[in-house]
C-alpha angles and dihedrals in degrees: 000000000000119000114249105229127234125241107211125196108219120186109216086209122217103337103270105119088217087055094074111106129243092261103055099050083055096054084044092053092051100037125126093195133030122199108185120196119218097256090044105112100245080218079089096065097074093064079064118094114253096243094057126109123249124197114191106208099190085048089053100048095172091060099112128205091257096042084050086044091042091046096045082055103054093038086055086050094060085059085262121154104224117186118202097213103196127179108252117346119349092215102041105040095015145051098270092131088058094042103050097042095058 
């Protein structure tokens, strides 16, 4: 029987790169799947593998909050880890609330 993945919200903090917490750079560095938000500093991206997907949201502007819910999910459920990289914190200044409860 195949794994079911995980979707992780991650908060990018404040904007300085050096501010994200220990935890987060780990789930980065094993992620299968990156989602960056617009105000999410792209200097995270080099604590990502190299084989992992990146989808740039505020590159793919059609990408509506359903179609991202509705993609976290179906990437989880190839046994992906997906990590939701917002700017800040993700339940504060973003849609955490949405996202996790898809």
């Amino acid at each position: 029987m195949k794994t079911k993945g995980t979707v992780y919200l991650v908060g990018a903090g404040p904007g300085d790169p050096q501010l994200l917490t220990l935890r987060g750079a780990d789930l980065l560095r094993r992620a299968d799947v990156v989602i960056l938000d617009a105000l999410a500093s792209r200097e995270l991206l080099r604590l990502v593998p190299s084989t992992a997907e990146v989808i740039e949201r505020s590159r793919a502007r059609d990408l509506s909050q359903e179609t991202l819910n509705a993609l976290m999910i179906e990437r989880a459920g190839r046994g992906q880890t997906v990590v939701r990289l917002k700017g800040g914190d993700p339940y504060i200044f973003g849609r955490g609330g949405e996202e996790a409860g898809s």
